[in-house]
DRENTOR-438932 format. One record per residue: x, y, z of N, C-alpha, C in turn. Coordinates in steps of 0.05 Angstrom, whole numbers. Each point is the difference from the previous one (the first is absolute). Layout:
% DRENTOR-438932
(site (X, Y, Z), (X, Y, Z), (X, Y, Z));
...
***
This chain:
% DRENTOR-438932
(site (17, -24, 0), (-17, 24, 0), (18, 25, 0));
(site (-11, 15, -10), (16, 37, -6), (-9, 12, 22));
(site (4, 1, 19), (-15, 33, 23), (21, 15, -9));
(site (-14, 22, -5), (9, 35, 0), (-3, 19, 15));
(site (21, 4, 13), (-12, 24, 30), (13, 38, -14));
(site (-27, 12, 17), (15, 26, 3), (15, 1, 14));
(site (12, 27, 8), (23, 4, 16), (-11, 5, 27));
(site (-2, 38, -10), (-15, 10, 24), (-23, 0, 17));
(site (10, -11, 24), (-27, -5, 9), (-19, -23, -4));
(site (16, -18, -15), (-4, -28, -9), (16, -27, 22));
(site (33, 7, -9), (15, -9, 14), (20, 7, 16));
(site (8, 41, 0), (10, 9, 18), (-12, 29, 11));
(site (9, 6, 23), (-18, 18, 5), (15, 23, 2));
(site (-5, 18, -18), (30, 16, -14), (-28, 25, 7));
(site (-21, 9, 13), (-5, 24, 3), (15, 26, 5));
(site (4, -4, 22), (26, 19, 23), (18, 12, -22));
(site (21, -19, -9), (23, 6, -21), (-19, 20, -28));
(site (-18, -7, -7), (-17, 4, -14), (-13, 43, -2));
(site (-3, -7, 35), (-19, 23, 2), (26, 22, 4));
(site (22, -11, 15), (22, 21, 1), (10, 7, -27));
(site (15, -16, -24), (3, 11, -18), (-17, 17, -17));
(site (-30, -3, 19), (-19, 17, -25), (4, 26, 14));
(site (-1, 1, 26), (7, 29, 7), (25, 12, -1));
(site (12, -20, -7), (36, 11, -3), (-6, 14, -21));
(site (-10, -12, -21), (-10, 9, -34), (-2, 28, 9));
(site (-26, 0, 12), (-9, 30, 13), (10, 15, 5));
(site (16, 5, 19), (14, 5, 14), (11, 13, -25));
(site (11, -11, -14), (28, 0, -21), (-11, 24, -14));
(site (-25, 10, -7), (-15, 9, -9), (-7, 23, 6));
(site (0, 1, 35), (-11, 27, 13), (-26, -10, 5));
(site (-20, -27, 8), (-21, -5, 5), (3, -6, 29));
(site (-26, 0, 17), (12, -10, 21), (-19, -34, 3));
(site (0, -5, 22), (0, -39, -1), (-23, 1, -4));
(site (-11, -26, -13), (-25, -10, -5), (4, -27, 24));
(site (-27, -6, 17), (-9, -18, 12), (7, -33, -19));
(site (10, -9, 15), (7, -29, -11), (-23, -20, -5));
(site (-12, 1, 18), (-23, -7, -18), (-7, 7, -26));
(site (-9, 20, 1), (-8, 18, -24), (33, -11, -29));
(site (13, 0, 7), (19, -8, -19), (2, -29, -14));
(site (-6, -21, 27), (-14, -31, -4), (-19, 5, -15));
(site (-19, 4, -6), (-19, 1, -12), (12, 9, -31));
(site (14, 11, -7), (19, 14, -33), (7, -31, -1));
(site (7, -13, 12), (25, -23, -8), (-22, -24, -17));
(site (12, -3, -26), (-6, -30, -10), (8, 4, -34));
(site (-1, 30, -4), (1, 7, -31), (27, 3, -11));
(site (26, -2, 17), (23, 12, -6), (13, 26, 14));
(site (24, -4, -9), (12, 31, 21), (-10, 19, -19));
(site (-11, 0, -24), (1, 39, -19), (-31, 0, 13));
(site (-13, -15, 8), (-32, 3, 3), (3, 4, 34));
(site (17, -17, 19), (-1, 15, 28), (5, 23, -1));
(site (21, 10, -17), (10, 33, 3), (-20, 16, -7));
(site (-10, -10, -23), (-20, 25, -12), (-19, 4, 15));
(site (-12, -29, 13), (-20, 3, 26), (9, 11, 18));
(site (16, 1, 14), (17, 15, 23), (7, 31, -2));
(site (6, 8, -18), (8, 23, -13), (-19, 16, -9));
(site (-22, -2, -14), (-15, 9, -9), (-13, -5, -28));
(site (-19, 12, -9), (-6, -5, -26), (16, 29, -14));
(site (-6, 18, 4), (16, 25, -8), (27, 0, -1));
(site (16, -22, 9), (31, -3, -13), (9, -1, -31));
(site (16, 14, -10), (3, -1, -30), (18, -32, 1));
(site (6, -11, -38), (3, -21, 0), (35, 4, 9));
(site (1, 14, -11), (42, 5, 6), (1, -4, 33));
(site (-19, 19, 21), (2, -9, 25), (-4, -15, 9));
(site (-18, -21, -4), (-4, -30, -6), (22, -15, -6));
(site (15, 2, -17), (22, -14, -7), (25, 4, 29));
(site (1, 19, -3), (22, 11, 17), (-11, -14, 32));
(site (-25, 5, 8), (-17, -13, 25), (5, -31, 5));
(site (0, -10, -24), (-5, -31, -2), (30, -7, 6));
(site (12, 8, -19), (34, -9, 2), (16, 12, 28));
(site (-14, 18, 4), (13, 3, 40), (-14, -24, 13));
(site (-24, -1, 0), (-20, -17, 15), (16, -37, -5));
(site (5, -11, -18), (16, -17, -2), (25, -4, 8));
(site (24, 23, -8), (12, -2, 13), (7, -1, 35));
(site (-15, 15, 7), (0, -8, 31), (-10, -16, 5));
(site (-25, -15, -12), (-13, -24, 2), (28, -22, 1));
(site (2, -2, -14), (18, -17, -10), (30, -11, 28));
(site (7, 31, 10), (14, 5, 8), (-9, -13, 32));
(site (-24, 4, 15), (-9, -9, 15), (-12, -14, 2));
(site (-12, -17, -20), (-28, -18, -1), (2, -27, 19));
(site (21, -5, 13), (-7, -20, 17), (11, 13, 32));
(site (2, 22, 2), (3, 11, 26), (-21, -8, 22));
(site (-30, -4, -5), (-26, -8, 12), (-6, -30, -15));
(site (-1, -6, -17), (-14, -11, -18), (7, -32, 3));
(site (-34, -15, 9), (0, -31, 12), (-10, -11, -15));
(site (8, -29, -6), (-22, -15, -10), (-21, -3, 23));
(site (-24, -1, -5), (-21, -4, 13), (-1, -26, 27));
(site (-5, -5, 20), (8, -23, 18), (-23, -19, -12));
(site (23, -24, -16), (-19, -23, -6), (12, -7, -28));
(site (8, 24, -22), (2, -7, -20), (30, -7, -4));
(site (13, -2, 16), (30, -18, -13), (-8, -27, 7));
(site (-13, -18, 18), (-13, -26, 8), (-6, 7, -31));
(site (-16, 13, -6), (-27, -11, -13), (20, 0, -29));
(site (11, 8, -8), (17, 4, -30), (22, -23, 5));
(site (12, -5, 17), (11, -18, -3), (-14, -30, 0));
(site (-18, -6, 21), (-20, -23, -7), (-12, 3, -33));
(site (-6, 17, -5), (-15, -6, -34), (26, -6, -14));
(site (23, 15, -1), (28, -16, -18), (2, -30, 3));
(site (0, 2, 28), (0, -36, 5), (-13, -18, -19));
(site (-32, 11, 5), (-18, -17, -9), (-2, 3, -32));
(site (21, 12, -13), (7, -3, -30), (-13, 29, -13));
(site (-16, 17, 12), (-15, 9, -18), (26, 24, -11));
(site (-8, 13, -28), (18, 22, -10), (-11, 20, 19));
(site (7, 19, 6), (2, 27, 15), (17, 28, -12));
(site (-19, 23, -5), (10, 17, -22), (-8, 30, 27));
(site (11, 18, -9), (-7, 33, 11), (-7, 18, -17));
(site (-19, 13, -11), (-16, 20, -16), (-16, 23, 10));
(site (20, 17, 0), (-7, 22, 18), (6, 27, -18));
(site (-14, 16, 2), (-2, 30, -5), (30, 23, 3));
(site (10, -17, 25), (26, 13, 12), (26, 2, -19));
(site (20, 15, 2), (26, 1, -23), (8, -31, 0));
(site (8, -16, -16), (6, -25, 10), (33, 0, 4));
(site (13, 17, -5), (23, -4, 25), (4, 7, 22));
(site (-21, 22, 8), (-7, -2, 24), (-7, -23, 15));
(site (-25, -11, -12), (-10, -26, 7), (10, -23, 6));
(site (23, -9, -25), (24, -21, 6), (19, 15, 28));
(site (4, 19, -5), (21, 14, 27), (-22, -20, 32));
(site (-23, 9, -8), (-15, -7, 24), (-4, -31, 13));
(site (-7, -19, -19), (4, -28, 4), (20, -12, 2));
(site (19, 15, -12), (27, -16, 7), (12, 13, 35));
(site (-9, 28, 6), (11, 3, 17), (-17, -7, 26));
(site (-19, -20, -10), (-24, -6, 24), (3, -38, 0));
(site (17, 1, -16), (5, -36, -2), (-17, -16, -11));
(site (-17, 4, -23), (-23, -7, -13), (13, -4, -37));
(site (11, 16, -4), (3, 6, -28), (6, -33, -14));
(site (18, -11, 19), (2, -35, -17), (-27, -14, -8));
(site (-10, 7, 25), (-30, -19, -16), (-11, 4, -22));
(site (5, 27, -18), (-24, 14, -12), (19, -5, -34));
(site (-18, -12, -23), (12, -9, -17), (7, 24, -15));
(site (-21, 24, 11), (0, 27, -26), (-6, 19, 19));
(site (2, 28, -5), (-3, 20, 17), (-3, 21, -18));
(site (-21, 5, -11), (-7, 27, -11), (-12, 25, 9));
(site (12, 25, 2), (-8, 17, -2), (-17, 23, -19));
(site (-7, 24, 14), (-23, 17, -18), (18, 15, -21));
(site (34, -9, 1), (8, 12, -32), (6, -29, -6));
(site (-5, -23, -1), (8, -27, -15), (-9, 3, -30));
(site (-26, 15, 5), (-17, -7, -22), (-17, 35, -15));
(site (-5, 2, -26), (-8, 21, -9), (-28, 6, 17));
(site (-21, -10, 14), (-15, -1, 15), (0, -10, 25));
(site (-8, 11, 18), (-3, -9, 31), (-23, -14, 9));
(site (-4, -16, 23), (-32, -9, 7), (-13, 24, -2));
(site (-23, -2, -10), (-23, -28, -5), (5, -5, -23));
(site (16, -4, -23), (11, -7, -19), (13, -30, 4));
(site (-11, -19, -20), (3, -20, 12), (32, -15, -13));
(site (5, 22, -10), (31, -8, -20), (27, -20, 26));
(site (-3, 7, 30), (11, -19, 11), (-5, -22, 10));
(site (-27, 1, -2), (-4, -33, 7), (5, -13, -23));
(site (-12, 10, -27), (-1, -21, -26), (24, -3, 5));
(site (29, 20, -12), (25, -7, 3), (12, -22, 17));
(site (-8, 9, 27), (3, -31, 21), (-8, -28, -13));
(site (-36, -2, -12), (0, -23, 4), (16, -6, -27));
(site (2, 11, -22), (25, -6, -21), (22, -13, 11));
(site (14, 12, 15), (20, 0, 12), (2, -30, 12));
(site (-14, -13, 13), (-3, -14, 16), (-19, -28, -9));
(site (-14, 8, -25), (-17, -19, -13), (-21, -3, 15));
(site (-13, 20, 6), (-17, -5, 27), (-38, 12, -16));
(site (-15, -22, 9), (-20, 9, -7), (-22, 12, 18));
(site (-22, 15, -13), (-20, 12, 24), (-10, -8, 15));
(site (-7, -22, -1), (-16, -17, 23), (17, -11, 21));
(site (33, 11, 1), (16, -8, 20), (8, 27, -2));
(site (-5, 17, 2), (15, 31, 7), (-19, 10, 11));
(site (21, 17, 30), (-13, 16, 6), (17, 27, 11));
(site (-11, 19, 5), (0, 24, 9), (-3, 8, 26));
(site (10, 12, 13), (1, -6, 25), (9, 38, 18));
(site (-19, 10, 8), (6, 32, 0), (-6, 6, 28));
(site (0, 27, 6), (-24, 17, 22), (-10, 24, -13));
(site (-4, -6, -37), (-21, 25, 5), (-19, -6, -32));
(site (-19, 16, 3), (-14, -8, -31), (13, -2, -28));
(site (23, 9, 3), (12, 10, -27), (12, -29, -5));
(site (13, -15, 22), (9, -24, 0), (-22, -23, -11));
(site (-25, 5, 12), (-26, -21, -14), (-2, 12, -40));
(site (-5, 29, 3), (-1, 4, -22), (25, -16, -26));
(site (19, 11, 19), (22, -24, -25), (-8, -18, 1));
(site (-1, -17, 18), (-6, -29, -11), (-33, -7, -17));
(site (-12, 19, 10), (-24, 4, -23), (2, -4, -35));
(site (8, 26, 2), (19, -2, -27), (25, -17, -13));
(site (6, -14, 15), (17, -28, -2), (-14, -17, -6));
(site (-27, 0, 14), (-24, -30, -4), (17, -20, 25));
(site (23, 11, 14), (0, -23, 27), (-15, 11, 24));
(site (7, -16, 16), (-23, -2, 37), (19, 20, 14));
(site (-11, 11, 14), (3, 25, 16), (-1, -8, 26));
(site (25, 3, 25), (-3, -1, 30), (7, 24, 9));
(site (-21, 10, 12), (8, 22, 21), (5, -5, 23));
(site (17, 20, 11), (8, 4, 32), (-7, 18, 13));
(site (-7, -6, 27), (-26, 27, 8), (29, 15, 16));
(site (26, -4, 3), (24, 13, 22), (8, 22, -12));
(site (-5, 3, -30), (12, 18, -6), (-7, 28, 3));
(site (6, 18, -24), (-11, 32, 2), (-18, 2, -16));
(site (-19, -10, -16), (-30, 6, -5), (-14, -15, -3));
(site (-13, -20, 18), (-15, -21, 1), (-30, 5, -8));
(site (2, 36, 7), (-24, 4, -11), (-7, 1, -24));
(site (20, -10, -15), (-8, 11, -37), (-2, -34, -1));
(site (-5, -21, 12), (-8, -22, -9), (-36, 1, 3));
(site (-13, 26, 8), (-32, 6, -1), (4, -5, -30));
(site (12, 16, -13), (-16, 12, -32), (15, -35, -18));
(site (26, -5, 9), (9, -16, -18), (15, -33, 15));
(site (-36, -19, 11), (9, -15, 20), (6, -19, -20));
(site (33, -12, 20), (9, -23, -10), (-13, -31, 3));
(site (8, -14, -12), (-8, -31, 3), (-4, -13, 22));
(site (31, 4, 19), (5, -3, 19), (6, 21, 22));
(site (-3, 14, 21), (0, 6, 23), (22, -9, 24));
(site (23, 10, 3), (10, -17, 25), (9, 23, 18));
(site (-9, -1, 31), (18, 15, 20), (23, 0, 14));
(site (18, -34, -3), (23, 8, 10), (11, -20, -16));
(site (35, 4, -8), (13, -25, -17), (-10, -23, 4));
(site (-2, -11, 24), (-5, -25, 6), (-17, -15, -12));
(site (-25, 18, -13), (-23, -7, -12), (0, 6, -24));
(site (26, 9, -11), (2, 7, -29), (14, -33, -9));
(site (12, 1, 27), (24, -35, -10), (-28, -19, -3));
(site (-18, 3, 12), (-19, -27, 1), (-12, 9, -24));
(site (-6, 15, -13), (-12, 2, -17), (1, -20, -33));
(site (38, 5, 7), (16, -8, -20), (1, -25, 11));
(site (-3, -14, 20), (9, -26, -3), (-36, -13, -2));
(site (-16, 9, -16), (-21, -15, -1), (6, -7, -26));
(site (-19, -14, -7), (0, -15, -32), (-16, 27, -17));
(site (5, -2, -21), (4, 36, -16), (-26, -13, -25));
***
């Protein structure tokens, strides 16, 4: 079987690191801080779509550019200063390797950021592929990384899945035509109202049993 996880808020809990670089952004800027919350809520589309959310709509595109490429770089620079896998999901990623299945990362985030992140969290061996939101000419809900995966891997729909914490994660696998698991731990559980997944789970433990039923 193919599971495909997001990153954020899927399998690490990278808010904190998250909400500081967005006000560093700010900061950088002459803005003053935005509530972290309020910044969780930006996260799932990519760093040029947290900034522009963060920043404003009235930013020109040149300041944008300039916004995004500070915003990464310090990202980059700090991104595992706070930043956990979630308690449950290294059990739980290593038991699914065990039990044979492929295991991929498809996330919105820079993907060398992202590789920086799994490898520096002790995860990155398990994971056959690791794409990020510049891997590909489109980002989720664009289903261009999962097809690629199951290419990649010979993997067909009725054994792929998707595996997120937020709608945009169901929506890709929509548009993939594979099964959709959400996680209610992450940062918008509420966007599984408008776009509910297949499956539902609240803590790793119950994401592993999921996968070890007959598919």
């Amino acid at each position: 079987m193919l599971i495909i996880f997001d990153l954020d808020g899927t399998l690490i809990d990278s808010a904190e690191d998250l909400a500081i670089a967005t006000n560093q952004t700010r900061a950088h800027f002459g803005m003053p801080p935005l509530d972290a919350k309020l910044i969780h809520s930006y996260v799932g589309n990519g760093a040029a779509m947290l900034v522009r959310r963060a920043l404003g709509p009235e930013l020109s595109e040149q300041r944008l550019e300039e916004a995004v490429a500070y915003f990464v770089k310090y990202y980059r620079a700090h991104a595992l200063a706070h930043t956990q896998l979630y308690p449950g999901v290294g059990v739980m990623i290593n038991a699914l390797a065990e039990k044979g299945h492929t295991l991929a990362i498809l996330t919105n985030k820079p993907v060398r950021i992202s590789t920086d992140i799994v490898a520096g969290l002790g995860i990155g061996a398990q994971f056959r592929q690791v794409y990020g939101g510049d891997s590909f000419a489109q980002k989720k809900p664009d289903p261009i990384g999962i097809t690629t995966l199951m290419q990649q891997t010979d993997s067909v729909t009725q054994q792929t899945w998707m595996v997120g914490d937020s709608g945009v994660d169901v929506q890709t696998a929509r548009n993939a035509q594979v099964r959709a698991c959400g996680v209610k731990w992450g940062f918008q559980p509420e966007s599984f109202d408008q776009h509910p997944p297949d499956v539902l789970v609240e803590t790793p433990e119950e994401l592993l049993r999921v996968f070890r039923q007959p598919q």
